[in-house]
BAGUVEX-540415 format. One record per atom (N, C-alpha, C, O): residue in three letters; atom name; y, z, x. Coordinates in Angstrom, 1 decimal, m for minus. Layout:
+-----+------+--------+--------+--------+
! res ! atom !      Y !      Z !      X !
+-----+------+--------+--------+--------+
! ALA !   CA !      Y !      Z !      X !
...
+-----+------+--------+--------+--------+
# end
This chain:
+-----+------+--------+--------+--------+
! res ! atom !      Y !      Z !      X !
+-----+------+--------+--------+--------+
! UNK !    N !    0.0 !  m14.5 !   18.5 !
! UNK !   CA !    0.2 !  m13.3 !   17.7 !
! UNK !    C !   m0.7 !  m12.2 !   18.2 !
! UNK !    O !   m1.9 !  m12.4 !   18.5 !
! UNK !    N !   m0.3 !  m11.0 !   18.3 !
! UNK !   CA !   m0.8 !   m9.5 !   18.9 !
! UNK !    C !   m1.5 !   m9.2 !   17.4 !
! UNK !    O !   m1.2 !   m9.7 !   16.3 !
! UNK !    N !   m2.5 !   m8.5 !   17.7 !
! UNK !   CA !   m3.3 !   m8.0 !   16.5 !
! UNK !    C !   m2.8 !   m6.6 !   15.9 !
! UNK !    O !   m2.8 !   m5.6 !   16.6 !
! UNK !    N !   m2.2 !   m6.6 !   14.7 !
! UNK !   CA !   m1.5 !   m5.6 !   14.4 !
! UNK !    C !   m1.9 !   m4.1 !   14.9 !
! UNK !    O !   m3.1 !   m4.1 !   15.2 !
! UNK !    N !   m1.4 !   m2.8 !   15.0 !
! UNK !   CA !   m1.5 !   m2.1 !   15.0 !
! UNK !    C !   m2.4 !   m1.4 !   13.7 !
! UNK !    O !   m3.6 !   m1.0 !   13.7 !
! UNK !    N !   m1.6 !   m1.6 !   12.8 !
! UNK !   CA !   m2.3 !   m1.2 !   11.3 !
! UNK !    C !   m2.0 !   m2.1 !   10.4 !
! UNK !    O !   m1.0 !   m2.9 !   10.6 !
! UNK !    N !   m3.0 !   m2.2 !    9.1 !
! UNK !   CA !   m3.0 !   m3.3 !    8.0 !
! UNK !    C !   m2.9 !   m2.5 !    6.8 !
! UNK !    O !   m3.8 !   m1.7 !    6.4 !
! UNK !    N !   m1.7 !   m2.7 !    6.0 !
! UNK !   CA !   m1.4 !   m2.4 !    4.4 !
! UNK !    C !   m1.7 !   m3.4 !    3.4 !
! UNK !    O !   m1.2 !   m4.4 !    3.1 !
! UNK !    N !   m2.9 !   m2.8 !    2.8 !
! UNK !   CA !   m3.3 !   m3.5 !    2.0 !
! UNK !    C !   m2.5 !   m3.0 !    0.5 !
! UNK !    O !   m2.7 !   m1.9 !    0.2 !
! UNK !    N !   m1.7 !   m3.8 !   m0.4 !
! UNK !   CA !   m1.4 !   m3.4 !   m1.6 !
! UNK !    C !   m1.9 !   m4.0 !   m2.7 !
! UNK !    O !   m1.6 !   m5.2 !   m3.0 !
! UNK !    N !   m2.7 !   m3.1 !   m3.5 !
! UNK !   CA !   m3.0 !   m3.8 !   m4.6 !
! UNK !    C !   m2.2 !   m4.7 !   m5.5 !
! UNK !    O !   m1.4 !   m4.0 !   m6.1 !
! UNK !    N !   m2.2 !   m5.9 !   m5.9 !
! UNK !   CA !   m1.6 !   m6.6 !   m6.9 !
! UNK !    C !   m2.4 !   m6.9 !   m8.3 !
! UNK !    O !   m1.9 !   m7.5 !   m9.2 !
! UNK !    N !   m3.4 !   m6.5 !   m8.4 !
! UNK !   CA !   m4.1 !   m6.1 !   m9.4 !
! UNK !    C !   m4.6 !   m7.8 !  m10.2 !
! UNK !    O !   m4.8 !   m8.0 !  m11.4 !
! UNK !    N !   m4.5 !   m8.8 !   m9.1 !
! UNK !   CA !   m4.8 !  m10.0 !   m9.4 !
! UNK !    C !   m6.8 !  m10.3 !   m9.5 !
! UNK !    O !   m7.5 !  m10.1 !   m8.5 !
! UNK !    N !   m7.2 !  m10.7 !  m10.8 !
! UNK !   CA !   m8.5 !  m10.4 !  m10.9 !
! UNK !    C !   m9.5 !  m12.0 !  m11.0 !
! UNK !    O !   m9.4 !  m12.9 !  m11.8 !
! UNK !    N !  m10.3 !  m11.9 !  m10.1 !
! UNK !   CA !  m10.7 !  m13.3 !   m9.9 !
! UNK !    C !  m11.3 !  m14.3 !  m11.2 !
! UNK !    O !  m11.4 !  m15.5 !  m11.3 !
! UNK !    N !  m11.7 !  m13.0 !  m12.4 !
! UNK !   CA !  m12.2 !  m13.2 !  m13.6 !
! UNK !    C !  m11.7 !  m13.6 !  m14.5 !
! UNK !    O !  m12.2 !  m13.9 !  m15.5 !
! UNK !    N !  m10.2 !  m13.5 !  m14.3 !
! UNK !   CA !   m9.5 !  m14.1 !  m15.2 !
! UNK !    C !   m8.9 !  m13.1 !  m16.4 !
! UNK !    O !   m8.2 !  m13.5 !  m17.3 !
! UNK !    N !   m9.2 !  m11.8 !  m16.2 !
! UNK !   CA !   m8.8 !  m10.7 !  m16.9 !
! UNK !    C !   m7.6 !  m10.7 !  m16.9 !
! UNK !    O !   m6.9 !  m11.6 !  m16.4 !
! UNK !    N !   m6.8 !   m9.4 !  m17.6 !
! UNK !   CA !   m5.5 !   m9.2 !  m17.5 !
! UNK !    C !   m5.7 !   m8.5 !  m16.1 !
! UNK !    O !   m6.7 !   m8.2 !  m15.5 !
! UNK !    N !   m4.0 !   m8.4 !  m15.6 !
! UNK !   CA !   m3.7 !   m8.0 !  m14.4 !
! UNK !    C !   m3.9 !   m6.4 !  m14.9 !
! UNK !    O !   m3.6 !   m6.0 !  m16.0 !
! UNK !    N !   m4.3 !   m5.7 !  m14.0 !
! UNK !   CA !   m4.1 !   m4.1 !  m14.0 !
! UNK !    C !   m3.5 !   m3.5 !  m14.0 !
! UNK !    O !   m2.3 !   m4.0 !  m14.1 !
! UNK !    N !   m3.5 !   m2.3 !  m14.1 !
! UNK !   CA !   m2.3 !   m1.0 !  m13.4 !
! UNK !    C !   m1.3 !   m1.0 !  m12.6 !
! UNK !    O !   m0.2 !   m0.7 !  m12.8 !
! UNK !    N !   m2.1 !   m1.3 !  m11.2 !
! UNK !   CA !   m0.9 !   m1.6 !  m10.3 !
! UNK !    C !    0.5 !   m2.6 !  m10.0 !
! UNK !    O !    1.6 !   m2.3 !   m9.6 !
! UNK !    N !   m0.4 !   m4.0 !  m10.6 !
! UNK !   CA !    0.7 !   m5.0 !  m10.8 !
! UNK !    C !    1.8 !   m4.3 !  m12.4 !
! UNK !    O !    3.0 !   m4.3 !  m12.3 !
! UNK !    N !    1.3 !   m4.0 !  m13.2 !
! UNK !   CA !    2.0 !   m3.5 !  m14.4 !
! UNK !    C !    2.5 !   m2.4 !  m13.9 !
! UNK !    O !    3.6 !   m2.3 !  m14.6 !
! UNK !    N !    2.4 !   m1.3 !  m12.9 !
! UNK !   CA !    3.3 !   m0.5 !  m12.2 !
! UNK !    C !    4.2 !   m0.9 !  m11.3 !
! UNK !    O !    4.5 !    0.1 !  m10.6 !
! UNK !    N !    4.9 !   m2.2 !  m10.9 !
! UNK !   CA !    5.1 !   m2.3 !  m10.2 !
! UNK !    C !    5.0 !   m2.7 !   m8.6 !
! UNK !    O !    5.9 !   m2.5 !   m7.7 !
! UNK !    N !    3.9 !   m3.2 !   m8.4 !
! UNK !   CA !    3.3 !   m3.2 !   m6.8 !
! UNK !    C !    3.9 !   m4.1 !   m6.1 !
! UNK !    O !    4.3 !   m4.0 !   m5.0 !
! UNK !    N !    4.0 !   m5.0 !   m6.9 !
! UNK !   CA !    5.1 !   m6.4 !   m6.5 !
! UNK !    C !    6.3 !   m6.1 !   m5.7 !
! UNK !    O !    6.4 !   m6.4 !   m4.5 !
! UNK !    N !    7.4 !   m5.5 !   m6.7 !
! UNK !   CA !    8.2 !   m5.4 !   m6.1 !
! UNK !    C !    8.6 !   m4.2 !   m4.9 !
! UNK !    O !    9.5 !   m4.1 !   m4.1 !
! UNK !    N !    7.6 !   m3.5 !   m5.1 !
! UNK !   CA !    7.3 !   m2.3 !   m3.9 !
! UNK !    C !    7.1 !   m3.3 !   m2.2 !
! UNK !    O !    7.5 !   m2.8 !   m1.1 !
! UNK !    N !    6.8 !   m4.2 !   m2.3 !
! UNK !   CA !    6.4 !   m4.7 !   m1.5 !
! UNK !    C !    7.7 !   m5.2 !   m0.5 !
! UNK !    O !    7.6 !   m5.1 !    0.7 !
! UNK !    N !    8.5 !   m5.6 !   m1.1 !
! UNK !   CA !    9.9 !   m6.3 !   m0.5 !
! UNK !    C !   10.4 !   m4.6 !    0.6 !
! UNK !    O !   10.6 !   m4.7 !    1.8 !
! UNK !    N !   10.5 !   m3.6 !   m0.1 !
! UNK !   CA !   10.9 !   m2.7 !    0.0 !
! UNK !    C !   10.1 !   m1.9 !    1.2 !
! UNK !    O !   10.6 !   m1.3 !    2.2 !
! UNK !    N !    8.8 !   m1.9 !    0.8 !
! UNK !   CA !    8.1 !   m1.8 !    1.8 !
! UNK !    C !    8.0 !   m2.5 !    3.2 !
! UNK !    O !    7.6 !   m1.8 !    4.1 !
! UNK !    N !    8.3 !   m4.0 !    3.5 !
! UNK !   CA !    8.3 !   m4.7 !    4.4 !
! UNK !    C !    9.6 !   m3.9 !    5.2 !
! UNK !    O !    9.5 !   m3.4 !    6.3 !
! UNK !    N !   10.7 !   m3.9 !    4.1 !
! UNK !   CA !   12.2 !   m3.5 !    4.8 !
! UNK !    C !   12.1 !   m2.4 !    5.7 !
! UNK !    O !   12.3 !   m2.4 !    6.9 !
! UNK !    N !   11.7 !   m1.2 !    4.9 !
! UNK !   CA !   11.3 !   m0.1 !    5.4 !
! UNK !    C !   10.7 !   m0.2 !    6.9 !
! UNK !    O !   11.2 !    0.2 !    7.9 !
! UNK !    N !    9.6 !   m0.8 !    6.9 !
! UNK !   CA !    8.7 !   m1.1 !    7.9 !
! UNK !    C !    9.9 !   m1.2 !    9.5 !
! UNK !    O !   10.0 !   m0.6 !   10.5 !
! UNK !    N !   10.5 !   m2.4 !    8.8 !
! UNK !   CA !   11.5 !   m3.0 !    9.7 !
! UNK !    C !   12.7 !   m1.9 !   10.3 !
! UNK !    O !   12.9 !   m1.8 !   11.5 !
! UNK !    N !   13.4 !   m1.0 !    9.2 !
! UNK !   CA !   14.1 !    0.0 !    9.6 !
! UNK !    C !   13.5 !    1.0 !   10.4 !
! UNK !    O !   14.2 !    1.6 !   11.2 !
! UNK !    N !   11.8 !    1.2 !   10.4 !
! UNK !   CA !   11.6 !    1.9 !   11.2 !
! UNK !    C !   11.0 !    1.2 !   12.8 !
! UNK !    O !   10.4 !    1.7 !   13.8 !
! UNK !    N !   11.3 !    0.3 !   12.6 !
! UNK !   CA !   10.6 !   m0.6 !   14.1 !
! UNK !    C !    9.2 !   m1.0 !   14.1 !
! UNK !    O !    8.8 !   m1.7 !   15.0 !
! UNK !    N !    8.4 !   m0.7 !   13.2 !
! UNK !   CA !    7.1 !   m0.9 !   12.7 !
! UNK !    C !    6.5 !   m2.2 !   12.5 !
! UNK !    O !    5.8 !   m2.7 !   11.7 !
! UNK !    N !    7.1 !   m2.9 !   14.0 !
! UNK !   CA !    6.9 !   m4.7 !   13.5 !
! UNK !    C !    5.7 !   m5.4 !   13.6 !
! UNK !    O !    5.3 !   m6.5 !   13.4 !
! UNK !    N !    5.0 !   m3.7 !   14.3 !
! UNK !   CA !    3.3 !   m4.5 !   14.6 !
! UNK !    C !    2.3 !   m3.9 !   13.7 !
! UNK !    O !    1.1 !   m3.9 !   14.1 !
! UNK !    N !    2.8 !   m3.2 !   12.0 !
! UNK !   CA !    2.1 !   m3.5 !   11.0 !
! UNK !    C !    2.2 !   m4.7 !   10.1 !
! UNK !    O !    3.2 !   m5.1 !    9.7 !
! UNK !    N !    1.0 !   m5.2 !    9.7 !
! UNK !   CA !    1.0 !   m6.1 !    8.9 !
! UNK !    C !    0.7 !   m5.5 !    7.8 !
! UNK !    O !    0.1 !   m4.4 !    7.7 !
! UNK !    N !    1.3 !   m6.6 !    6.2 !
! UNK !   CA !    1.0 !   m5.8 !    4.8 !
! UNK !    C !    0.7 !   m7.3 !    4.2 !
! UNK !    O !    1.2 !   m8.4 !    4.5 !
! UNK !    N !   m0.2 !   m6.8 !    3.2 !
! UNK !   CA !   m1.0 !   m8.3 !    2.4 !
! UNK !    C !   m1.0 !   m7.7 !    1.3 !
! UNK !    O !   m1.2 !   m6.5 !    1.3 !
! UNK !    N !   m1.0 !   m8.4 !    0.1 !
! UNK !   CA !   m1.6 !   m8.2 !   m0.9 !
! UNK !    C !   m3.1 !   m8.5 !   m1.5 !
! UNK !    O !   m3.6 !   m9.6 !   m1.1 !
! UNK !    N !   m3.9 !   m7.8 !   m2.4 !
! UNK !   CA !   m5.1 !   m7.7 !   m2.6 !
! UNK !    C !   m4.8 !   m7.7 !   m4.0 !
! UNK !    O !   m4.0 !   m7.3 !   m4.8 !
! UNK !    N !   m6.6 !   m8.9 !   m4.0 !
! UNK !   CA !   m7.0 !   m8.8 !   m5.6 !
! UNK !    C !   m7.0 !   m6.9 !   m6.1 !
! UNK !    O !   m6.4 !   m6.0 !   m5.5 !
! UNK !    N !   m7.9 !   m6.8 !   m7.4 !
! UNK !   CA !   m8.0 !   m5.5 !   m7.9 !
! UNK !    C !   m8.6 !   m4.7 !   m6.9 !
! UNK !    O !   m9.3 !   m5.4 !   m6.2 !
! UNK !    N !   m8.5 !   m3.6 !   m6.5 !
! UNK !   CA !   m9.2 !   m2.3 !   m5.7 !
! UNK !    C !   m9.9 !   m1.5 !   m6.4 !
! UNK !    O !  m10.4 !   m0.6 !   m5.9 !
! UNK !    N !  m10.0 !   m1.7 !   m7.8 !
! UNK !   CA !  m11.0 !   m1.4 !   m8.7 !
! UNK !    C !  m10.6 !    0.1 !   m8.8 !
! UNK !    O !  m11.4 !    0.8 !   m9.4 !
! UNK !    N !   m9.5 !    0.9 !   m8.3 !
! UNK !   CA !   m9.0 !    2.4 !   m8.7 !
! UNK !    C !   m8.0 !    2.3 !   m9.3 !
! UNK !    O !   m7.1 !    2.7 !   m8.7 !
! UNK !    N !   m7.7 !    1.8 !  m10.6 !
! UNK !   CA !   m6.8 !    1.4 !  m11.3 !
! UNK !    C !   m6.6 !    2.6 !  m11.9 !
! UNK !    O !   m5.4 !    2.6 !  m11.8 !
! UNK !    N !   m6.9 !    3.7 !  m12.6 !
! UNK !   CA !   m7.1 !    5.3 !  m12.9 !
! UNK !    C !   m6.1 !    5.6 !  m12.1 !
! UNK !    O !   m5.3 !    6.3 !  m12.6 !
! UNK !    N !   m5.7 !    5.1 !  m10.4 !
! UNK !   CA !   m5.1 !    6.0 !   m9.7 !
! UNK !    C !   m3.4 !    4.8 !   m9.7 !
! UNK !    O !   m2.3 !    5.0 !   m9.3 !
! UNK !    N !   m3.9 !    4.0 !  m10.0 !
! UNK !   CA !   m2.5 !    2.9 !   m9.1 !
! UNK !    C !   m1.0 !    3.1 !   m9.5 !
! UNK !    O !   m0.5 !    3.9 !  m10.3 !
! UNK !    N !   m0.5 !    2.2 !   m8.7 !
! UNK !   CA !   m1.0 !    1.1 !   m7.6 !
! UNK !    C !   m1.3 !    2.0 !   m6.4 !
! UNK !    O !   m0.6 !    2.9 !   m6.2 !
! UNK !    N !   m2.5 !    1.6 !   m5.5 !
! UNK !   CA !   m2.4 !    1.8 !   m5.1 !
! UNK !    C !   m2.5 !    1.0 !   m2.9 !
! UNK !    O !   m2.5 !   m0.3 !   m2.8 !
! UNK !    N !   m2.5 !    1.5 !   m2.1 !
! UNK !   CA !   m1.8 !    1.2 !   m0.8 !
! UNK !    C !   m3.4 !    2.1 !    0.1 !
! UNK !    O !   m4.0 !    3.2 !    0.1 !
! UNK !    N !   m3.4 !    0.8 !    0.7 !
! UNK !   CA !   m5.2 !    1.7 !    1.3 !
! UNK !    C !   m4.3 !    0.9 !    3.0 !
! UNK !    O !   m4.0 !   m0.3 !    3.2 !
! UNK !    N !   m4.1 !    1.9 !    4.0 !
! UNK !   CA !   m4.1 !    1.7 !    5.3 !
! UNK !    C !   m5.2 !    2.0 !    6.2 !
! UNK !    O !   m5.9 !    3.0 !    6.3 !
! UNK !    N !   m5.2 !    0.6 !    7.0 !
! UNK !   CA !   m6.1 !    0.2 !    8.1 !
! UNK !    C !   m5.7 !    0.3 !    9.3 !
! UNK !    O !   m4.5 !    0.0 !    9.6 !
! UNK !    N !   m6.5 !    0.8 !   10.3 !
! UNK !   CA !   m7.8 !    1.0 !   10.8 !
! UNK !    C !   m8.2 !    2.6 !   10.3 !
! UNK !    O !   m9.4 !    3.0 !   10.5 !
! UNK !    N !   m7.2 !    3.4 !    9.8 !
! UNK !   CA !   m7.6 !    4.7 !    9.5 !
! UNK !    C !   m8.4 !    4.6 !    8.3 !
! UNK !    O !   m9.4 !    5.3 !    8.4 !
! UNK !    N !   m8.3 !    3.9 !    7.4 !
! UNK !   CA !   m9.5 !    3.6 !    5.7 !
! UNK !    C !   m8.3 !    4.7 !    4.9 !
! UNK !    O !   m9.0 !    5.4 !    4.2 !
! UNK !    N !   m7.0 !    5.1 !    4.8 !
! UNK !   CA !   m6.7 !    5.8 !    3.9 !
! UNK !    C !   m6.1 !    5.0 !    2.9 !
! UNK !    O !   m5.3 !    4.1 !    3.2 !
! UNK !    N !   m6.5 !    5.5 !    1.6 !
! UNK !   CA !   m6.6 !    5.1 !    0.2 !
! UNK !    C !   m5.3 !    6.6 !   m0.3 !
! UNK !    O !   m5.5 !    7.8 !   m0.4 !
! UNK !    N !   m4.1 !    5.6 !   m0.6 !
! UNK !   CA !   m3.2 !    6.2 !   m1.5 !
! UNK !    C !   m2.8 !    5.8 !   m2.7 !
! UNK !    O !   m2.6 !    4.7 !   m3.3 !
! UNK !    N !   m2.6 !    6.8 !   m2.9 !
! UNK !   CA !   m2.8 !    6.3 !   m5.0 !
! UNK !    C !   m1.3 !    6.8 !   m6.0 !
! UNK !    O !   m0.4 !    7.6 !   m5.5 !
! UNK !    N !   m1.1 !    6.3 !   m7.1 !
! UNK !   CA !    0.6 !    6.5 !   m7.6 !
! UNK !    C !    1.3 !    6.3 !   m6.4 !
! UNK !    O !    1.6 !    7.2 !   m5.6 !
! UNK !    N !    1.5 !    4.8 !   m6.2 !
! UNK !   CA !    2.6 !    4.3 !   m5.3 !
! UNK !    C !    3.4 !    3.5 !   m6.2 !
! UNK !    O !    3.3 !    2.3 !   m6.0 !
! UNK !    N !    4.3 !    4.2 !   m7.2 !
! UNK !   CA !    5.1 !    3.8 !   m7.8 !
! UNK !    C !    6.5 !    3.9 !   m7.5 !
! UNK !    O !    7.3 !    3.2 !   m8.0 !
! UNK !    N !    6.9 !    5.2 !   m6.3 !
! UNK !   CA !    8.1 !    4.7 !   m5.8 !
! UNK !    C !    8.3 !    4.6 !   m4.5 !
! UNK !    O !    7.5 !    4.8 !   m3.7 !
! UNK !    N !   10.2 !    4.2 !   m4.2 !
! UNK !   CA !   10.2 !    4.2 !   m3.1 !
! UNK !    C !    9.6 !    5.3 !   m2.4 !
! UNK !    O !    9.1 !    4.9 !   m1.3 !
! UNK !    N !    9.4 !    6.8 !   m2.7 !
! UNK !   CA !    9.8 !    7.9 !   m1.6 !
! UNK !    C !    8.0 !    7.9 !   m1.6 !
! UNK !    O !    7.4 !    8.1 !   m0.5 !
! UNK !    N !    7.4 !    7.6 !   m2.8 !
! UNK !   CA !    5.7 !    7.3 !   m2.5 !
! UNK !    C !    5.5 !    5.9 !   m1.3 !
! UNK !    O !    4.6 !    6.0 !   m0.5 !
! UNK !    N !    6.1 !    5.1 !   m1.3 !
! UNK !   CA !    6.0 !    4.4 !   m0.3 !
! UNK !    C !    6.4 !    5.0 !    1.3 !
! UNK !    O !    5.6 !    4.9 !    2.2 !
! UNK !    N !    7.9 !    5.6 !    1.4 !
! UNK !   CA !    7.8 !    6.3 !    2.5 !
! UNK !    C !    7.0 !    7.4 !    2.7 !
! UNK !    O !    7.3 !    7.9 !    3.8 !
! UNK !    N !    6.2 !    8.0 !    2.2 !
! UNK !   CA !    5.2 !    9.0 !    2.7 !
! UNK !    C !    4.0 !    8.1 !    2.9 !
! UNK !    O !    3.2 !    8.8 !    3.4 !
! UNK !    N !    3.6 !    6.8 !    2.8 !
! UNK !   CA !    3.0 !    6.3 !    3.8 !
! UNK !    C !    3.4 !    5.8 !    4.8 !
! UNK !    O !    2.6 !    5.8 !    5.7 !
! UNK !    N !    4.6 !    5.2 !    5.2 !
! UNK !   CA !    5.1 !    5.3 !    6.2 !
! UNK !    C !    5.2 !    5.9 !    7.0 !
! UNK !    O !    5.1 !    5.4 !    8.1 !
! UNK !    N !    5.6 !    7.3 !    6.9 !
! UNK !   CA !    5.6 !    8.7 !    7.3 !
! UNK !    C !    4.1 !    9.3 !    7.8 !
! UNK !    O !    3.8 !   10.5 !    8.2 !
! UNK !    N !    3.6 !    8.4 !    7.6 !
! UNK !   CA !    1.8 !    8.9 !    7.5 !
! UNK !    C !    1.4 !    8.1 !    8.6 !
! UNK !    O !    0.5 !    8.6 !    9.3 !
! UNK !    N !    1.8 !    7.2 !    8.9 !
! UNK !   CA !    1.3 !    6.2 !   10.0 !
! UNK !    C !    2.5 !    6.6 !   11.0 !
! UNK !    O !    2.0 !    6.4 !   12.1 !
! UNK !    N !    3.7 !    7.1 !   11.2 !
! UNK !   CA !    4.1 !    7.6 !   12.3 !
! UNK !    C !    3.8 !    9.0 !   12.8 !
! UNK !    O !    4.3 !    9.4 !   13.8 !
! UNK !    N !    2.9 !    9.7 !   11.9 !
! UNK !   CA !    2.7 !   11.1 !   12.2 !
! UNK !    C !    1.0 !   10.6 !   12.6 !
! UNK !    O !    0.5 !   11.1 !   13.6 !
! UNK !    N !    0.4 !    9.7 !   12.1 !
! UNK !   CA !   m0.7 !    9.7 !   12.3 !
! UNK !    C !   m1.7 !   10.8 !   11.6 !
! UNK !    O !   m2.8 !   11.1 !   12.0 !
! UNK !    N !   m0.9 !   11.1 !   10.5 !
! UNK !   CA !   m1.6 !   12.0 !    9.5 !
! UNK !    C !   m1.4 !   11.6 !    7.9 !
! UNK !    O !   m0.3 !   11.7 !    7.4 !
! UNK !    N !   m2.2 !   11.4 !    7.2 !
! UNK !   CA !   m1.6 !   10.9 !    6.0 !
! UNK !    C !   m1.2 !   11.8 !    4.8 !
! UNK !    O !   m1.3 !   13.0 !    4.9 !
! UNK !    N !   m0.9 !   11.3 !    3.9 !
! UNK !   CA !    0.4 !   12.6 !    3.3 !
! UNK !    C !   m0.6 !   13.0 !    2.0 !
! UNK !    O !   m1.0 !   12.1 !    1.2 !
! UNK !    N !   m0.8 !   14.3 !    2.0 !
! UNK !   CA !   m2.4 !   15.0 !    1.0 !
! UNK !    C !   m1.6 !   14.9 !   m0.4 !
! UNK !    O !   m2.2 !   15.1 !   m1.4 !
! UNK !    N !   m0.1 !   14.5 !   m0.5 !
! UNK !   CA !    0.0 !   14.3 !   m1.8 !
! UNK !    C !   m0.4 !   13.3 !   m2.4 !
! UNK !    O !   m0.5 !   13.5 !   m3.6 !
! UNK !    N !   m0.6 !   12.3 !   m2.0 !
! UNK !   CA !   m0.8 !   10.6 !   m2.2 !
! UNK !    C !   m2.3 !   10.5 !   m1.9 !
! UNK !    O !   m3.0 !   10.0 !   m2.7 !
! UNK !    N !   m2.7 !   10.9 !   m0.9 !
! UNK !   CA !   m4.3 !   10.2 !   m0.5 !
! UNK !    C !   m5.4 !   10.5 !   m1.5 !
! UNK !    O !   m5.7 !   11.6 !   m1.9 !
! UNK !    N !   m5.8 !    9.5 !   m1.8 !
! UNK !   CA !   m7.4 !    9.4 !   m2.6 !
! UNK !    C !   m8.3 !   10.1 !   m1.6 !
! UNK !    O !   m8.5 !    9.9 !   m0.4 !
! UNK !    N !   m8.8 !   10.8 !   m2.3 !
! UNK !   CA !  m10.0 !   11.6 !   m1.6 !
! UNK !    C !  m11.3 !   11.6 !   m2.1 !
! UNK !    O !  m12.2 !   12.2 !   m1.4 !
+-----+------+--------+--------+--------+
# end
């Protein structure tokens, strides 16, 4: 296996303490994810990898989608078209100032 290009981390708001799940899993993050993979695939994108993560602790902003090796942190990734503007962000190589945590 090649070491991916970039890594999608999405929060699932799964908490090691035993707490309730967060914002992000209660927005949705879950099934963003199926969608997000697809996406990935429609655009040829087969050398990003995407994982799910405990809490990211910015639950104020969620769910949210932090891409690697750039460190960008995107926040309200509640729909599809917020999902494709990170996509759109990693093929421009610029990420989209509506979505990014700053």
């Amino acid at each position: 296996m090649q070491k991916p290009s970039h890594h999608i981390l999405v929060c699932n708001s799964f908490r090691m303490s035993g707490t309730p799940q967060g914002v992000c899993a209660k927005e949705g993050s879950g099934p963003l994810l199926q969608y997000l993979q697809e996406e990935l695939d429609d655009h040829n994108l087969n050398d990003v990898a995407v994982a799910c993560t405990s809490c990211l602790k910015v639950c104020d902003r969620g769910p949210i989608i932090v891409v690697h090796p750039e460190n960008w942190w995107f926040g309200r990734m509640n729909s599809e078209e917020a999902v494709d503007a990170v996509i759109q962000s990693i093929e421009k190589g610029t990420p989209d100032p509506q979505y990014l945590i700053t």
